[in-house]
C-alpha positions as CSV (number, residue, x, y, z in Angstrom):
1,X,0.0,0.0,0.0
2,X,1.2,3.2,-0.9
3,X,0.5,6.7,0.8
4,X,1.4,9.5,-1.0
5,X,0.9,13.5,-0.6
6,X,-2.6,14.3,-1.1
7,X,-4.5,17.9,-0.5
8,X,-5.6,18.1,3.1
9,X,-8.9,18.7,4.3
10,X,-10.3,20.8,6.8
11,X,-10.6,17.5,9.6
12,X,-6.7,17.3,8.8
13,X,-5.9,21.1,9.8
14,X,-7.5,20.4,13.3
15,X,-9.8,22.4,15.6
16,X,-8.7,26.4,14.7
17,X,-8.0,28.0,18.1
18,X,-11.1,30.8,17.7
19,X,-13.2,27.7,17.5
20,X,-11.9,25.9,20.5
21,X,-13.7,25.2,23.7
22,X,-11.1,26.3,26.6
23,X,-11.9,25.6,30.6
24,X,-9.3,26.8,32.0
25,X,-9.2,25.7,35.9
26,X,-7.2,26.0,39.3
27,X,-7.3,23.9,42.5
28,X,-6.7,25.3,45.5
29,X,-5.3,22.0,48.1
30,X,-4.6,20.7,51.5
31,X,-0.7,20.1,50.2
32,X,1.1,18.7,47.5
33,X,1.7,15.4,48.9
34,X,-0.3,11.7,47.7
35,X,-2.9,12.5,50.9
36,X,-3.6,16.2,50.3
37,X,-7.2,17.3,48.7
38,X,-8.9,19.3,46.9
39,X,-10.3,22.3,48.8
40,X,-11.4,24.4,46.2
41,X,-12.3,24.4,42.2
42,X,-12.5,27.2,39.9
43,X,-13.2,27.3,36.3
44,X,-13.7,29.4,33.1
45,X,-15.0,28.0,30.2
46,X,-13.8,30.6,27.3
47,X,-13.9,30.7,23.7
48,X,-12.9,32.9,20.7
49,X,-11.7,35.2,23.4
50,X,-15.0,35.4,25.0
51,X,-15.9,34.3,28.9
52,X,-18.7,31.4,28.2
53,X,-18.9,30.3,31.9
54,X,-17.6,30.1,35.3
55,X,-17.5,27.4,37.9
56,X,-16.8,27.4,41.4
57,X,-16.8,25.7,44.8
58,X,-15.4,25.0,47.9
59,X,-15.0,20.9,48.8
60,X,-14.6,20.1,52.6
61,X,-12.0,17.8,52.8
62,X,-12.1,14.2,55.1
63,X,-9.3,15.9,57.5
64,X,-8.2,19.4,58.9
65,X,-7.1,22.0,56.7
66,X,-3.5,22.7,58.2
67,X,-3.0,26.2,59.6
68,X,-0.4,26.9,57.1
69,X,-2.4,26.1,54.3
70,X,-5.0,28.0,55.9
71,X,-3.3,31.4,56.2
72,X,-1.7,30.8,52.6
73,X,-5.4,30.8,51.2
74,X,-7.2,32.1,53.5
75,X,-9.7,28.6,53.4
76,X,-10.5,27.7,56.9
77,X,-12.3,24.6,58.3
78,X,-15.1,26.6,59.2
79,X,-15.8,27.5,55.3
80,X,-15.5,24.2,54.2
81,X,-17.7,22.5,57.0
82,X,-21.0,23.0,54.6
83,X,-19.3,23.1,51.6
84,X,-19.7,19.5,49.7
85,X,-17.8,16.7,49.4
86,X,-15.7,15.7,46.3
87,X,-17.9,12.9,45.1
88,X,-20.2,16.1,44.6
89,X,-17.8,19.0,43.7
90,X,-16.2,16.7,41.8
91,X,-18.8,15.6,38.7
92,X,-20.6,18.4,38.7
93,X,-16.7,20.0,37.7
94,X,-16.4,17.4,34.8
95,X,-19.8,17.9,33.2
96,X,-19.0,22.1,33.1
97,X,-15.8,21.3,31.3
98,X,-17.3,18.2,29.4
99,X,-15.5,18.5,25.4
100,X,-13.4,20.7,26.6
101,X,-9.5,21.9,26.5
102,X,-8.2,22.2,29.8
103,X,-5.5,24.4,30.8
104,X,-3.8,25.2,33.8
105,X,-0.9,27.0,35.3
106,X,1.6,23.8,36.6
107,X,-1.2,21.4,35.0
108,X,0.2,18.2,35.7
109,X,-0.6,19.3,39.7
110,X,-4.0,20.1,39.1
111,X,-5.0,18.1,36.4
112,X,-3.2,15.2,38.5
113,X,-5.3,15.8,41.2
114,X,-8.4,16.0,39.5
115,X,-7.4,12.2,37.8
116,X,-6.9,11.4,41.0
117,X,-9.7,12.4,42.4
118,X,-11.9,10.6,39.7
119,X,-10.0,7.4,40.1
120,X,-10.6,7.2,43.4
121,X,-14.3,8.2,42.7
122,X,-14.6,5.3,40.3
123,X,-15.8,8.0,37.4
124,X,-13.8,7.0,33.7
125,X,-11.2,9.5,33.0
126,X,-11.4,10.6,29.6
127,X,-7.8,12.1,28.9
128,X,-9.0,15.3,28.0
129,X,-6.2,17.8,26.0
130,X,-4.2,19.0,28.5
131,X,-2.5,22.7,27.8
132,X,-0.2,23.8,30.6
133,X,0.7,27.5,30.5
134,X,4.0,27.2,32.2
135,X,5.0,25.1,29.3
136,X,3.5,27.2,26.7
137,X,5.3,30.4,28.4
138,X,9.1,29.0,28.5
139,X,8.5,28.2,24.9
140,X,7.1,31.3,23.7
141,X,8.7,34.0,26.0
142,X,12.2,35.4,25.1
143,X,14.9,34.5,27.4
144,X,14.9,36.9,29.9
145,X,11.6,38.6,29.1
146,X,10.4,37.7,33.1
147,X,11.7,36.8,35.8
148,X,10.2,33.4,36.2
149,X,7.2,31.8,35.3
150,X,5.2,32.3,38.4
151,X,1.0,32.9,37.8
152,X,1.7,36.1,39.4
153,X,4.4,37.2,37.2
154,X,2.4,36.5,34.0
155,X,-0.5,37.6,35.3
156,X,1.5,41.3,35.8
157,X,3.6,40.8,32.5
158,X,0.4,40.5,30.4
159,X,-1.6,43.3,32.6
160,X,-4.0,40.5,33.7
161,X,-7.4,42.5,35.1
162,X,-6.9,39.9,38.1
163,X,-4.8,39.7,40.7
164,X,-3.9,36.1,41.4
165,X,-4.3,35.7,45.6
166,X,-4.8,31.9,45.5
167,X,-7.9,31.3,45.3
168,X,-9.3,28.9,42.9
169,X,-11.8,31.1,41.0
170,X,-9.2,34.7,41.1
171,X,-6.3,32.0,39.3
172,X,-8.2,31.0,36.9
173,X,-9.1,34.1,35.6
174,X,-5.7,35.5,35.9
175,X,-5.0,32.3,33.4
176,X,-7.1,33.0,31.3
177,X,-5.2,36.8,30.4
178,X,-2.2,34.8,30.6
179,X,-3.2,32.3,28.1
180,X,-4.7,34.6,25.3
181,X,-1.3,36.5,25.8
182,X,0.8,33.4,25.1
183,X,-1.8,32.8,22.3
184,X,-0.9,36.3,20.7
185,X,2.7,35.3,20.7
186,X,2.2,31.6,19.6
187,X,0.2,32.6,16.7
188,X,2.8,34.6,15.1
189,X,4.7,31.1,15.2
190,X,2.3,29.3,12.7
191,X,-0.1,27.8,15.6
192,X,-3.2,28.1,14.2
193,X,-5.1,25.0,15.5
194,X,-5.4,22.9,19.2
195,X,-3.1,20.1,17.2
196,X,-0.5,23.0,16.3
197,X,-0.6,24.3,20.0
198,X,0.3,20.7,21.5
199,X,2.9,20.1,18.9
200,X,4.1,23.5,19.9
201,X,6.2,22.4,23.3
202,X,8.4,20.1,20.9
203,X,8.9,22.6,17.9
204,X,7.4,20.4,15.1
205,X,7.9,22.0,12.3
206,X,4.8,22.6,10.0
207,X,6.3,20.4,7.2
208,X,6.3,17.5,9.4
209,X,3.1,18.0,10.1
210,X,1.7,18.3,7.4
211,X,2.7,14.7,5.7
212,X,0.8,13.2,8.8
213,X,-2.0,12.8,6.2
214,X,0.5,9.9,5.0
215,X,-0.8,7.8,7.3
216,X,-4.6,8.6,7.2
217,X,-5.2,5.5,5.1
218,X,-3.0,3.1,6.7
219,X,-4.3,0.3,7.9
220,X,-3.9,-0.9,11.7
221,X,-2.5,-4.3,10.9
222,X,1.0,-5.9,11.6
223,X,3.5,-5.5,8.9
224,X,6.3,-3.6,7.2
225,X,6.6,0.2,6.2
226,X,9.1,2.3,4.4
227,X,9.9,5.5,3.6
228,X,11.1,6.7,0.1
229,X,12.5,9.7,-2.1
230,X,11.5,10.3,-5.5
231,X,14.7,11.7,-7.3
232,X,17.1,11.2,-9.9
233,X,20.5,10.0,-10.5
234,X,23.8,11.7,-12.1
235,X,22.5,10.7,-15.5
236,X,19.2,12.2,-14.5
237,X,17.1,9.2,-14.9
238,X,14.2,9.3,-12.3
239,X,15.2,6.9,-9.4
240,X,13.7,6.0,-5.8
241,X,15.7,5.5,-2.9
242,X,14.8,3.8,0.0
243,X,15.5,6.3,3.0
244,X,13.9,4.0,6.3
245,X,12.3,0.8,7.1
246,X,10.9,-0.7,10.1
247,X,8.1,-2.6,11.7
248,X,5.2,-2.3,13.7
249,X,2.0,-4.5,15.4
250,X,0.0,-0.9,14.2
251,X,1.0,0.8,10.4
252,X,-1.1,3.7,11.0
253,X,-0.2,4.5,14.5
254,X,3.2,3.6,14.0
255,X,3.6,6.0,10.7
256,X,1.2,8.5,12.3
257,X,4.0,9.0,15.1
258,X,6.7,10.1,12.8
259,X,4.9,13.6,12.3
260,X,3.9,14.1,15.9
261,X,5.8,15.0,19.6
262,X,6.8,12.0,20.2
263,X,9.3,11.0,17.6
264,X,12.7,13.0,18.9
265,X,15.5,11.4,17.0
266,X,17.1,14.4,14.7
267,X,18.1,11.8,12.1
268,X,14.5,10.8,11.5
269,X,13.3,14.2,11.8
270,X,16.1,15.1,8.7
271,X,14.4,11.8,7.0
272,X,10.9,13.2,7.3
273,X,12.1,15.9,5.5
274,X,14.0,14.3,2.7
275,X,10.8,11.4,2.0
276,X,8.3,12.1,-0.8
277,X,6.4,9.1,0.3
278,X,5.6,6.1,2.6
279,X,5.1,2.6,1.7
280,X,3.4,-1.2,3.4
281,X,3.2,-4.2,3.9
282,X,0.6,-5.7,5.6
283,X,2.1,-9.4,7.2
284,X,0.1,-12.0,9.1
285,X,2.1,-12.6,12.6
286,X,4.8,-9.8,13.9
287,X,7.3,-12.7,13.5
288,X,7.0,-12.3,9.7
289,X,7.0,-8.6,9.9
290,X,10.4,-9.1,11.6
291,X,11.7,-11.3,9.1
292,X,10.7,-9.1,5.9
293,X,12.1,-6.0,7.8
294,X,15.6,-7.7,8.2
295,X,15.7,-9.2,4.6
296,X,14.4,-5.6,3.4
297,X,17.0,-3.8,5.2
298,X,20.2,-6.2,4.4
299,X,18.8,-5.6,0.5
300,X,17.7,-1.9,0.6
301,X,20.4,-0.8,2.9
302,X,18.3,2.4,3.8
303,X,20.5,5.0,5.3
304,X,19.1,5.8,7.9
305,X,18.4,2.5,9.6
306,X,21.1,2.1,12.2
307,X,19.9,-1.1,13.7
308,X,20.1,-4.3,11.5
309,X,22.1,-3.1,9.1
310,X,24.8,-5.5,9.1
311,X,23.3,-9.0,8.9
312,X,26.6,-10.7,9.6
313,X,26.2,-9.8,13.5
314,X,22.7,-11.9,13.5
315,X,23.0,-15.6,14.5
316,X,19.7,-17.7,12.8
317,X,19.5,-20.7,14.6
318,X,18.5,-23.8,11.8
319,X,17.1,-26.9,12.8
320,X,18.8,-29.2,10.2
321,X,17.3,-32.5,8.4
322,X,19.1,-35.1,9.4
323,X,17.8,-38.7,11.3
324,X,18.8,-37.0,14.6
325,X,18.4,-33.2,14.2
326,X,20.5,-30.8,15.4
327,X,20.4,-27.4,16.2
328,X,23.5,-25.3,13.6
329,X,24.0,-21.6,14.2
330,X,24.1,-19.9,10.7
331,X,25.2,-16.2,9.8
332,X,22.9,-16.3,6.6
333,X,19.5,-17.2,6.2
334,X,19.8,-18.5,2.5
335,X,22.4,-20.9,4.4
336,X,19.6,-21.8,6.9
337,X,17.3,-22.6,4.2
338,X,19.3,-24.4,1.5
339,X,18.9,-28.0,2.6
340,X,15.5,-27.4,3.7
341,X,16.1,-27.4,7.1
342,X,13.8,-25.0,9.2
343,X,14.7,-22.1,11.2
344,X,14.1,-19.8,14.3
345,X,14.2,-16.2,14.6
346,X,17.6,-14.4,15.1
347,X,19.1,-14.9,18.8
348,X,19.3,-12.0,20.9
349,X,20.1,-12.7,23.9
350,X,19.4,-9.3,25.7
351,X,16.0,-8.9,23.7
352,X,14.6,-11.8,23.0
353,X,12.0,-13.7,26.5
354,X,8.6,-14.8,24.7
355,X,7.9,-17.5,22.1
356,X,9.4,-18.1,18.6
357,X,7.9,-20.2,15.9
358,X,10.2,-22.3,13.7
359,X,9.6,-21.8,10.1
360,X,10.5,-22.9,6.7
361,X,11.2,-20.9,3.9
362,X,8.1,-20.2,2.7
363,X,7.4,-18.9,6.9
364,X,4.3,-21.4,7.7
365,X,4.9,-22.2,11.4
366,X,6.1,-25.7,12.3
367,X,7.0,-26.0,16.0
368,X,7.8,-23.6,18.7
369,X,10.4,-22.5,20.9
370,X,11.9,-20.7,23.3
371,X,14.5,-18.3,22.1
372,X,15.2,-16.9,25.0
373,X,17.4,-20.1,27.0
374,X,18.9,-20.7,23.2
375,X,20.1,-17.3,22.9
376,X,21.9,-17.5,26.2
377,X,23.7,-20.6,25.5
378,X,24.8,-18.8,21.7
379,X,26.2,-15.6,22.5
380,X,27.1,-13.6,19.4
381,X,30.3,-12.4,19.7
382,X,31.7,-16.0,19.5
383,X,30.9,-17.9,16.3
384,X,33.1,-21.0,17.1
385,X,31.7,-21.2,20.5
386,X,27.7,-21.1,19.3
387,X,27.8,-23.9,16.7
388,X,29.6,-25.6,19.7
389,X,27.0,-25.1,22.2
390,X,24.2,-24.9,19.7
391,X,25.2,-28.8,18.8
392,X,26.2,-30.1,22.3
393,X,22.3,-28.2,23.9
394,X,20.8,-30.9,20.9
395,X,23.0,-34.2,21.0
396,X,20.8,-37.3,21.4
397,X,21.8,-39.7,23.7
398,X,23.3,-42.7,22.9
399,X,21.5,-46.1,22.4
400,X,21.9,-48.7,25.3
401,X,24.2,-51.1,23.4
402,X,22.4,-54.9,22.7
């Protein structure tokens, strides 16, 4: 299957940032350790630059605020004592922000509590989009433009119309100046869209992004993929080179990541760049994937595979045809497979711990194995010593004599 550029549609750009839903929320807490609570929850729900709604309440915790705590925010047991619990405050918070983005200042504390707080609730947790201003500051901010990324210096760098004093409800409103500053100087960057703004934190560059329509039509099936370049030679004869190849249990996913945040490697990133093009194979079992990879990559030689490029290194272990089999360690698989004999997998001893299938050449399964004890009695860097071994693991004992 072939995926090749194609014109991208408007479900491709992503949700455009005047369109997107925001809820932009602080917690106010007992503490920051695994038993603290929530005492407070404050939310605005904003969009195309507009306020839509507000959210907030106080949530008496199972245990005595401490004084510290107390003075910091001014929340005292006695305000609390009415207030409801989280099994209330909490659901009634999720529905307000239901579809929503969520942002926060420090968002993996209070989105971590509020995950927390559902878990322990037993309500699903939905993995909203997270945006976390303290993030999306460092990246956008010159160096040295503040101080520090405190709410309060933000909230005074943008001219925020609130004063952040700790309070749930005050925060979040101070956040929300904060954020549509950050999104004034983000959108000078190219960030048009919710997908643009996540991608953001890593600096994905809008070219990469924009061949993740590559994958749309993938399918999510087992096989083989690889990446090429349309070109041509010194004589100038049109010509296509093989850049990458690999393997995966998902195509789509797997190719879908190569033009996201996750993938970090700067030669891939360069190959991304160079491809005009990506190309699969769907197999039936990963263990065929793996096999078409290696035979791929020892006849492509893509340059930017680093792994499995030299095939000499891999030991195939072949199960050869003789009255009393024997296991023979082979450095080619058309040695392996000459005689007919079957074979496993390559060894690897620091990788390999589940279950191998031995196969013939044509790959239908046979028997299975475990690779795993094999490939600590072969070790690779000694060829002499894994026939050796290989032979000695399979010798049949000898026949009582008559």
């Amino acid at each position: 299957m072939t995926a090749r550029p194609t014109q991208p549609s408007f479900d491709d750009l992503g949700t455009h940032l005047r369109a997107a839903m925001f809820c932009i929320v602080d917690l106010e807490t007992t503490g920051a350790g695994p038993e603290a609570e929530i005492t407070e929850i404050g939310a605005v729900k904003v969009c195309g630059g507009e306020v839509v709604g507000e959210f907030q309440t106080l949530v008496r915790p199972s245990f005595a605020i401490p004084p510290m705590i107390q003075v910091l925010t001014g929340i005292t047991d006695a305000m609390v004592a009415s207030a409801p619990s989280l099994a209330v405050a909490l659901p009634s918070f999720l529905d307000f922000a239901a579809e929503a983005v969520l942002v926060a200042h420090n968002a993996p504390f209070d989105i971590g509590f509020l995950r927390r707080g559902a878990e322990a609730l037993g309500i699903e947790w939905r993995r909203p989009v997270v945006i976390d201003t303290v993030a999306l500051a460092r990246q956008a901010l010159l160096q040295g433009e503040v101080r520090n990324c405190k709410l309060g210096t933000l909230a005074a760098h943008f001219r925020s119309a609130t004063q952040p004093d700790h309070r749930a409800l005050s925060d979040a409103r101070a956040t929300v100046d904060v954020l549509h500053g950050l999104l004034e100087r983000v959108g000078n960057l190219g960030v048009d869209t919710v997908e643009d703004l996540r991608e953001f934190f890593t600096q994905v560059s809008p070219e990469r992004r924009a061949k993740r329509t590559w994958a749309k039509n993938l399918p999510e099936a087992p096989g083989v993929y690889w990446f090429e370049h349309d070109g041509h030679d010194a004589d100038g004869r049109q010509r296509t080179e093989v850049l990458y190849v690999g393997k995966s249990r998902n195509l789509k996913r797997r190719v879908a990541s190569y033009f996201s945040a996750t993938e970090q490697r700067r030669r891939i990133h360069e190959m991304v760049a160079v491809a005009t093009g990506v190309k699969t194979l769907v197999c039936a079992t990963d263990l065929e994937a793996e096999v078409r990879e290696l035979r791929m990559i020892d006849g492509q030689r893509p340059r930017y595979n680093r792994r499995s490029r030299n095939q000499r290194r891999l030991v195939w272990l072949k199960l050869t045809k003789e009255a009393f089999p024997r296991l023979s360690a082979v450095r080619r698989l058309a040695t392996a497979t000459s005689c007919g004999g079957r074979f496993a997998t390559p060894a690897r001893p620091r990788k390999s711990r589940g279950r191998c299938a031995m196969r013939s050449r044509s790959g239908s399964a046979r028997t299975s194995c475990q690779p795993a004890p094999l490939a600590r009695r072969v070790p690779l860097p000694s060829w002499a010593a894994a026939r050796r071994r290989a032979n000695s693991a399979m010798r049949p004992t000898a026949m009582a004599r008559g």
